[in-house]
N, C-alpha and C positions, 0 to 999 in steps of 0.2 A: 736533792739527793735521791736517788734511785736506790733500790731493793727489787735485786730477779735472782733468779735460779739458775742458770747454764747446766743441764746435765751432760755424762759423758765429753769434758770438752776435751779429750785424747785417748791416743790406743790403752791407755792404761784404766781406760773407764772412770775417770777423777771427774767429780763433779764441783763445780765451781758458786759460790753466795757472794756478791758483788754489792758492795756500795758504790754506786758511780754518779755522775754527772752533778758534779759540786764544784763548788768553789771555796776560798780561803774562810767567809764567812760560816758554812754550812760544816765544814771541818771541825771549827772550834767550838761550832752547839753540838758537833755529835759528839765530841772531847771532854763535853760540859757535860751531857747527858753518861757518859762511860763513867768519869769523874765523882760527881754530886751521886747517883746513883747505886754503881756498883762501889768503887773504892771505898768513896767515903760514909756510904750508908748498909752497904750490905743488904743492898735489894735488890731484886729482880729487873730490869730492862728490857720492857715491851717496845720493841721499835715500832710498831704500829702507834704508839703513843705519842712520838713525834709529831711535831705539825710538819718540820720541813721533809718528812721520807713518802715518799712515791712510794708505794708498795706493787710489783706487779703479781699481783696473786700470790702470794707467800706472805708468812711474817719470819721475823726473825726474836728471837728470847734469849738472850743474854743472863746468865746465872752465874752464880761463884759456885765451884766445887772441890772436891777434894786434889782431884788429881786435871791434868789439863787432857779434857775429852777433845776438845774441838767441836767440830758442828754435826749432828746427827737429826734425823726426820724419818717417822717412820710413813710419810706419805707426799713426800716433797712440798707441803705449803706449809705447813709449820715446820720451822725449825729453829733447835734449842742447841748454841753456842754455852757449853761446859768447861770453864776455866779459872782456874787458882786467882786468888788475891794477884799475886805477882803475875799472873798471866795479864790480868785488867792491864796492870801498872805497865808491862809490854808493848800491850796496846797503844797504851797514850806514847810514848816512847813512841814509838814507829808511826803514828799519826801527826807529831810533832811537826816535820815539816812543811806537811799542808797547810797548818794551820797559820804557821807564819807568812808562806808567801802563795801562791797560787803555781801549781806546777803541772806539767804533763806525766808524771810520773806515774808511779804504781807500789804498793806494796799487798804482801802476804802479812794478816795479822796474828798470822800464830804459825808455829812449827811443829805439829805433832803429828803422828802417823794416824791419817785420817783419810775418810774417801773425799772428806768436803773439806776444801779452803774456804779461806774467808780474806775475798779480796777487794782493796779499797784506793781505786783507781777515779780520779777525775775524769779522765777519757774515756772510761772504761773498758781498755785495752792489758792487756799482759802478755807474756811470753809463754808459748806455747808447746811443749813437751812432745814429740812424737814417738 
């Protein structure tokens, strides 16, 4: 699994944080790590702590907060994912299907008015806004 940064990827200046290039196994340890981690422990989620995440020069942080922030960085390599209990639980929700079978698909893992998505695509492809 992969971790990069896409800035700017449309006229609207949207910056994009991608998990890509997985499969059904690598789904269900990031699900496992989301899970054990955030839900059920109420901890912080260093994805650089991963063994199976590729990092290309960024990290990503995972945190519970009060309200769902989405992804914010004040220098594009760190970035810190701000999201509710029930934001996590979302998550796993919408990553559900990877983890059963292997697909080309794609999803956005949160909805909130943000400059950065947070997108978690096997091919590392999605649909693109002009």
């Amino acid at each position: 699994m992969i971790l990069d940064f896409l800035p700017h990827i449309n006229n609207f200046g949207d910056n994009l944080v991608r998990l890509y290039d997985f499969d059904k196994k690598e789904a269900i340890k990031f699900a496992s790590a989301v899970k054990t981690t955030i839900v059920d422990s109420f901890q912080v989620l260093d994805i650089s702590k991963l063994d199976f995440i590729d990092r290309k020069d960024i990290n990503l942080i995972m945190r519970l907060d009060y309200e769902n922030e989405g992804i914010r960085s004040n220098d594009n390599k760190t970035f810190y994912c701000d999201l509710t209990l029930e934001g996590y639980k979302e998550i796993l929700r919408l990553i559900k299907p990877f983890c059963a079978k292997d697909t080309r698909s794609h999803e956005y893992l949160y909805d909130v008015d943000s400059n950065t998505d947070l997108l978690f695509s096997p091919m590392g492809t999605w649909e693109v806004e002009i």
